[in-house]
C-alpha positions as CSV (number, residue, x, y, z in Angstrom):
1,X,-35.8,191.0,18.4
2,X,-37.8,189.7,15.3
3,X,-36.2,186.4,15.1
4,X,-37.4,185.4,18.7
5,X,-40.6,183.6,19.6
6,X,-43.3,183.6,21.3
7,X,-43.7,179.6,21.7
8,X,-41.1,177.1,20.1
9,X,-40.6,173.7,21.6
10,X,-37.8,171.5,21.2
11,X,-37.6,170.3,17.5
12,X,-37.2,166.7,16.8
13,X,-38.4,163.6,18.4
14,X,-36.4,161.9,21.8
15,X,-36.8,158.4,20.1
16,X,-34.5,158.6,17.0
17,X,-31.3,159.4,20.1
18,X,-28.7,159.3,19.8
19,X,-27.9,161.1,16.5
20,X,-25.1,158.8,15.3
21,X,-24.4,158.4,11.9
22,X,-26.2,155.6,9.8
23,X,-23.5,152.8,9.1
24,X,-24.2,152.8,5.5
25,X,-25.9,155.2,2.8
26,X,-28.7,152.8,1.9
27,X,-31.3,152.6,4.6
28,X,-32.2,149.1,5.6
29,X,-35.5,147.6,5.7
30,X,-36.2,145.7,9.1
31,X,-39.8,144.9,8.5
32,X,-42.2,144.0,5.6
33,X,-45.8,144.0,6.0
34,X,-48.0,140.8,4.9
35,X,-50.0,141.0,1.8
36,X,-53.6,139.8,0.6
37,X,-53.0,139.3,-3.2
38,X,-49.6,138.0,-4.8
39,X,-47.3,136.3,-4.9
40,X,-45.2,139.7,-5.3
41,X,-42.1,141.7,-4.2
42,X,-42.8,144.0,-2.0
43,X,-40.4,147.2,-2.2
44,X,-38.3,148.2,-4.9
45,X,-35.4,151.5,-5.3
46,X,-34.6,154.2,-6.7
47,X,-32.3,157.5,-7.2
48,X,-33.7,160.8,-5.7
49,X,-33.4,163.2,-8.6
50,X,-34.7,166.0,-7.6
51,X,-37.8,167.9,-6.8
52,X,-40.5,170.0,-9.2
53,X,-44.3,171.4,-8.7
54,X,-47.3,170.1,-10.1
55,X,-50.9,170.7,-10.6
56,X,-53.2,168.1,-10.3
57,X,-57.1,167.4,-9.4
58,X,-57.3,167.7,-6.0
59,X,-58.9,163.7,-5.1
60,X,-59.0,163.8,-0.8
61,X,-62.7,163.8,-0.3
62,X,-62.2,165.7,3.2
63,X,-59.8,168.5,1.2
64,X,-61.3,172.2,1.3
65,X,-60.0,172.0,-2.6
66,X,-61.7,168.6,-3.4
67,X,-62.5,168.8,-7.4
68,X,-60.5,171.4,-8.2
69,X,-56.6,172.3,-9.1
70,X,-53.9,172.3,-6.6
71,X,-50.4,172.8,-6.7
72,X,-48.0,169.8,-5.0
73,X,-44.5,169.5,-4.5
74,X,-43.5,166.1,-6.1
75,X,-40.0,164.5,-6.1
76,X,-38.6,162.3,-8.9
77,X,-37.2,159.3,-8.6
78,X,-35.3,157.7,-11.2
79,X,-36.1,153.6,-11.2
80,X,-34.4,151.7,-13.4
81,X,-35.5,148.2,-13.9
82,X,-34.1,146.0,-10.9
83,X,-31.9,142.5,-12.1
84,X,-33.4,139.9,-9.6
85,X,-29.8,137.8,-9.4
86,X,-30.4,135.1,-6.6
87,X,-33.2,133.3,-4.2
88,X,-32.5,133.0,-0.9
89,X,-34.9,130.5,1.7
90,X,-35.3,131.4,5.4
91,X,-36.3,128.5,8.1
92,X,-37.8,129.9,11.0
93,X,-37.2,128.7,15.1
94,X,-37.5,129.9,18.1
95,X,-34.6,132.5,17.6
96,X,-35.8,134.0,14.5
97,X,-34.9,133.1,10.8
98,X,-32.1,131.8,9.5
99,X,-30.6,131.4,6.0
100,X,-31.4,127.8,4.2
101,X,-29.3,128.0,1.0
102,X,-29.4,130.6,-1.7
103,X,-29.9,129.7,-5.5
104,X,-27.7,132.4,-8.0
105,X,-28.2,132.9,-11.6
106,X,-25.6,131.2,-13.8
107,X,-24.3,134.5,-15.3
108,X,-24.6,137.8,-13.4
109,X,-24.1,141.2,-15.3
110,X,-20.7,142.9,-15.7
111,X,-20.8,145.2,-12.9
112,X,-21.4,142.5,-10.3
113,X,-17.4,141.8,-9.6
114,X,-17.8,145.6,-8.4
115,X,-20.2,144.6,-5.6
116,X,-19.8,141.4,-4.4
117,X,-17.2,138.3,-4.4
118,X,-18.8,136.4,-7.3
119,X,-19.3,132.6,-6.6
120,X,-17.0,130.3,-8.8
121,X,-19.5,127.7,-8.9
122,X,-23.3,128.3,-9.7
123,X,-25.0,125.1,-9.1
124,X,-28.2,126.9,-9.5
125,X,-30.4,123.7,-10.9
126,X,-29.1,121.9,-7.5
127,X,-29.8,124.7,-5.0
128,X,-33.3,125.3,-6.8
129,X,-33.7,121.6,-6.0
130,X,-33.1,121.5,-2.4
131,X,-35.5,124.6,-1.5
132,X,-38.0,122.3,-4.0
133,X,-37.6,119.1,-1.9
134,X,-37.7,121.2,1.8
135,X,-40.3,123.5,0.9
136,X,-42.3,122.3,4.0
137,X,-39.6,123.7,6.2
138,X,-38.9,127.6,4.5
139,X,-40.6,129.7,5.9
140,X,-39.8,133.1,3.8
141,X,-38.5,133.4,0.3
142,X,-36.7,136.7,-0.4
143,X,-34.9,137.5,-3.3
144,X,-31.7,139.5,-4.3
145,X,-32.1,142.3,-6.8
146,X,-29.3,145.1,-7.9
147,X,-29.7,148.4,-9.5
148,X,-28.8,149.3,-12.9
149,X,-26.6,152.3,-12.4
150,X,-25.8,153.0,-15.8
151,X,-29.2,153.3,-16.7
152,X,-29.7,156.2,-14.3
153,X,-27.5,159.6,-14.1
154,X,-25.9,159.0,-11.0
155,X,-22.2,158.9,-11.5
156,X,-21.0,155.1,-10.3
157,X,-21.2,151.5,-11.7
158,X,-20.9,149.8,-8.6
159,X,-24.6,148.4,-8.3
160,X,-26.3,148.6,-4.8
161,X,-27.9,145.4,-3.5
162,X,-31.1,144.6,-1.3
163,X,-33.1,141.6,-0.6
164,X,-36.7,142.1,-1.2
165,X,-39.3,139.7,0.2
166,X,-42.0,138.2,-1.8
167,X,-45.2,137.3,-0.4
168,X,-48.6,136.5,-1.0
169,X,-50.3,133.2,-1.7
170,X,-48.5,129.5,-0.6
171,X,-44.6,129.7,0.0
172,X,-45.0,126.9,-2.8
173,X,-46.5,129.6,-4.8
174,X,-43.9,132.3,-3.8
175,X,-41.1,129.9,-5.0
176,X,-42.6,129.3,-8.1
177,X,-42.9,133.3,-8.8
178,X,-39.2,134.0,-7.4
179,X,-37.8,131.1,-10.2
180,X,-39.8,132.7,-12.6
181,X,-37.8,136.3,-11.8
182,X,-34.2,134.5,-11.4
183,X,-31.8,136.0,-13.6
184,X,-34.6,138.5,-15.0
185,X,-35.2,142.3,-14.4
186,X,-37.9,143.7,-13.1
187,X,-40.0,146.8,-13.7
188,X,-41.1,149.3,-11.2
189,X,-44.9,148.7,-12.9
190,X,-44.1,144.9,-11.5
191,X,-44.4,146.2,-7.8
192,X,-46.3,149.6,-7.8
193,X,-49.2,151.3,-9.0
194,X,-49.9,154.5,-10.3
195,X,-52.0,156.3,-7.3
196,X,-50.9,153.9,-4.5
197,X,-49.1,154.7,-1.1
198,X,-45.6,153.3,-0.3
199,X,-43.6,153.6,2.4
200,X,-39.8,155.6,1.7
201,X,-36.9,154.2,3.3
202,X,-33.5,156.2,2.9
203,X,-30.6,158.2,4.7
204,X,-31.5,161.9,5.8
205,X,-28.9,164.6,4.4
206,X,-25.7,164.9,6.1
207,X,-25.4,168.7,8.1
208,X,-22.4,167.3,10.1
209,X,-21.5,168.9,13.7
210,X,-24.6,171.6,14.9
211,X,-25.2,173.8,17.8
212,X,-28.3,173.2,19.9
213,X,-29.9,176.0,18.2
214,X,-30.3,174.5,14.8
215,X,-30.0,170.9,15.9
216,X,-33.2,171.6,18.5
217,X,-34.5,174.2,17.8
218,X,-34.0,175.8,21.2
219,X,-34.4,179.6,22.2
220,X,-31.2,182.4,21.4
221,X,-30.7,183.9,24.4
222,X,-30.7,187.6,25.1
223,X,-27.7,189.9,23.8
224,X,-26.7,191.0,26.9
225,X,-25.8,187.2,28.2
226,X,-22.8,186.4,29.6
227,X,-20.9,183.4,28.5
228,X,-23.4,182.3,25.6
229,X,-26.2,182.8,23.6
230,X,-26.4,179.7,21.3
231,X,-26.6,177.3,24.3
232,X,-28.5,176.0,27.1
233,X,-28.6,178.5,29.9
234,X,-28.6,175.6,32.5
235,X,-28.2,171.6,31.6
236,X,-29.7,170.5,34.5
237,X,-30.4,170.8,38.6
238,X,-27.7,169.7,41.3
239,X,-29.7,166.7,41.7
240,X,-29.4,164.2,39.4
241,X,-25.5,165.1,39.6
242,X,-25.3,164.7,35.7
243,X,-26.7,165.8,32.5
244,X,-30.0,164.3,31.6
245,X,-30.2,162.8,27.5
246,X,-33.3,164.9,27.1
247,X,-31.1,167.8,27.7
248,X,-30.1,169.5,23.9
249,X,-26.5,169.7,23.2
250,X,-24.8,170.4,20.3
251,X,-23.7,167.1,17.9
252,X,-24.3,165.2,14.4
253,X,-27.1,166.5,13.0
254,X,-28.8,164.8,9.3
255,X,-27.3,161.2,7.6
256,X,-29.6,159.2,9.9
257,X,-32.0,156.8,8.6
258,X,-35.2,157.5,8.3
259,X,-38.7,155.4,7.0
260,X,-41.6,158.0,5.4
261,X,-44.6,156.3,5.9
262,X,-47.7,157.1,3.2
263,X,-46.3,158.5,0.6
264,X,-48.1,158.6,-2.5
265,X,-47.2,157.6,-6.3
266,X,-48.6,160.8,-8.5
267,X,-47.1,159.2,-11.8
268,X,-45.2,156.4,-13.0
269,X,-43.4,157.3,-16.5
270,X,-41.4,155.6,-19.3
271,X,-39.4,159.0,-21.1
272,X,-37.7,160.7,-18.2
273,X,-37.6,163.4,-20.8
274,X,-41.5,164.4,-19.7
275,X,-40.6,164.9,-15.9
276,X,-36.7,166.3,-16.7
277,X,-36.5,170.5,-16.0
278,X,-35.1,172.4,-18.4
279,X,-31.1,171.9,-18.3
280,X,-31.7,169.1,-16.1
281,X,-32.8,168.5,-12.3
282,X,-29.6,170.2,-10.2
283,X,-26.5,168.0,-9.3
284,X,-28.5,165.2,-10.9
285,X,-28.5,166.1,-15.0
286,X,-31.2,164.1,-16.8
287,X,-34.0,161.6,-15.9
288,X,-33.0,158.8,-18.9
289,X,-35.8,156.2,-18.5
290,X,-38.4,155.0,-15.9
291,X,-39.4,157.3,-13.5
292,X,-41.8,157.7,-10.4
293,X,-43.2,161.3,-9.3
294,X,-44.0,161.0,-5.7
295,X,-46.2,163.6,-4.0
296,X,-44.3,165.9,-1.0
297,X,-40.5,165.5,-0.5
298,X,-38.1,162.6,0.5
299,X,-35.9,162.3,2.7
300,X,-31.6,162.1,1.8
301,X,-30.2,164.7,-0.9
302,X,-30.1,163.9,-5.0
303,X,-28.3,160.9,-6.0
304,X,-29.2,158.7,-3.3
305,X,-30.5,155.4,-3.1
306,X,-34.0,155.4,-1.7
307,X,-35.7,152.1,-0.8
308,X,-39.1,151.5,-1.6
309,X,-41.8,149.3,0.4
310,X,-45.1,148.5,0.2
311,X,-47.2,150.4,2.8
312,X,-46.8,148.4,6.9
313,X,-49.8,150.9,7.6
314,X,-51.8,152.0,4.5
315,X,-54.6,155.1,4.9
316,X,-58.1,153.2,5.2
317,X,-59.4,155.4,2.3
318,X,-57.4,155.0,-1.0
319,X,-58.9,157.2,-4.1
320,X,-59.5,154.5,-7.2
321,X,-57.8,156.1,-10.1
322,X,-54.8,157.5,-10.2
323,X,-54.3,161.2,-9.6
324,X,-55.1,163.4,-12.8
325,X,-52.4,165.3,-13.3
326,X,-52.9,168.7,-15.4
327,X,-49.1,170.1,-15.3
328,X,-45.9,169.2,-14.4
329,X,-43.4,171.7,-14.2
330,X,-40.0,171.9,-16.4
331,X,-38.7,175.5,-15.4
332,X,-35.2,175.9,-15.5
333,X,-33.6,175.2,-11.9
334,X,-29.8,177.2,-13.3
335,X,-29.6,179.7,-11.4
């Protein structure tokens, strides 16, 4: 009878139902904060590599270890620079935003034709032009960046594509900085600091069809029950004559889209070589270049793209310097 408890409530919150599959792999970003200082992009992305342990100087002032070592879980995200390949105004009405025009660079990479319907025309000088002479009506620039996926070790070519806003200062100004990005890549160390908090936006791992138990949590009942023990005893009263939605059944559980507020950048590194565990991070292989150790675990497994965001609800107290760091851990994960 060990494996029964005392008190266990329902797992999992009512407001992410119902538990459908996200449409797509890449989460999507509905909402960007404002900034103070800028103009800047405000989110970025990444492959999840894997996870690893480190020890660092505990900085919380309220932590019970405050000043001295700790251990943390960290996860390590491979960020290749970002090729910022087009410009795309909003206007704004009563119904929301809508797209102005969209300025491309004259050349995009070689992978592009992979991802998107490439334009046979780039009247970039023109379209530039037009968001110059009707920059009283835009009321958001955001630009479109790619990844570089054959800078990374995850095993495709096809680039995945976001729009990132930029804000911060005049939308005069935030024009001016967007130009200056067309056509250029752009470093995670453009966006992010080391020691700062971000918000993760990504796809949870996929655990496919579940029983109530391990989709909610819920109670196994005794061995002696007849018909089930997995299950919900009783879904419900006569009255309402149907089954309520706060009821647990059994469904999809994992590959939904989740946003992790607050997490915070431990490290932001050039040689993926320093983070990398021996024989390489599992079903991932090597960190090549850039990389970002974030402290606690993200959601989606290795391999996947996780999007990046400046913080929509930062902690009031942020520690000055970045995190000092006193190991990182490069143990062999082979089994």
């Amino acid at each position: 009878m060990g494996h029964r408890k005392k008190h266990a409530p329902k797992h999992g919150s009512l407001a992410y139902l119902p538990r459908g599959r996200a449409k797509r792999t890449a989460g999507r970003i509905r909402f960007w904060p404002k900034v103070e200082e800028g103009p800047t992009l405000l989110g970025f992305m990444g492959y999840k590599a894997g996870m690893t342990h480190i020890l660092m100087v505990e900085d919380k002032p309220n932590s019970l270890d405050f000043g001295k070592e700790a251990s943390h879980p960290a996860t390590v995200l491979d960020v290749p620079p970002i090729t910022v390949f087009a410009i795309r105004a909003y206007t704004r009405d009563q119904y929301g935003l809508h797209t102005f025009t969209e300025a491309w660079m004259k050349s995009p990479p070689k992978d592009f034709d992979r991802a998107l319907v490439l334009p046979e025309k780039f009247n970039t000088e023109e379209k530039l032009k037009k968001i110059e002479e009707n920059i009283e009506e835009i009321a958001e620039i955001r630009v479109l960046a790619a990844t570089q996926p054959r800078l990374a070790a995850v095993p495709k070519k096809k680039p995945d594509i976001t729009e990132i806003k930029v804000d911060g200062g005049s939308i005069q100004e935030q024009f001016e900085y967007a130009k200056d990005l067309l056509g250029k890549t752009v470093s995670i160390t453009d966006v992010f600091k080391e020691g700062h908090f971000m918000d993760v936006v990504a796809v949870t791992k996929g655990k496919g069809f579940q029983g109530p138990v391990k989709r909610w949590g819920i109670k196994i009942l005794p061995r002696k029950s007849r018909k089930t023990k997995r299950g919900v005893a009783a879904i419900g009263p006569w009255k309402p004559a149907r089954v309520l939605y706060t009821v647990p059944r059994a469904g999809q559980m994992g590959y939904h889209q989740r946003t992790e507020y607050n997490k915070r950048i431990l490290k932001i590194g050039i040689d993926g070589k320093t983070v990398t565990p021996n024989g390489g991070f599992l079903n991932y292989g090597e960190v090549k270049g850039t990389y970002i150790l974030v402290d606690g675990s993200l959601p989606g497994p290795t391999k996947r793209l996780v999007r990046l965001r400046y913080p929509v609800r930062p902690p009031k107290k942020i520690a000055e310097s970045p995190p000092n760091i006193t190991y990182i851990s490069l143990e062999s994960m082979q089994k």
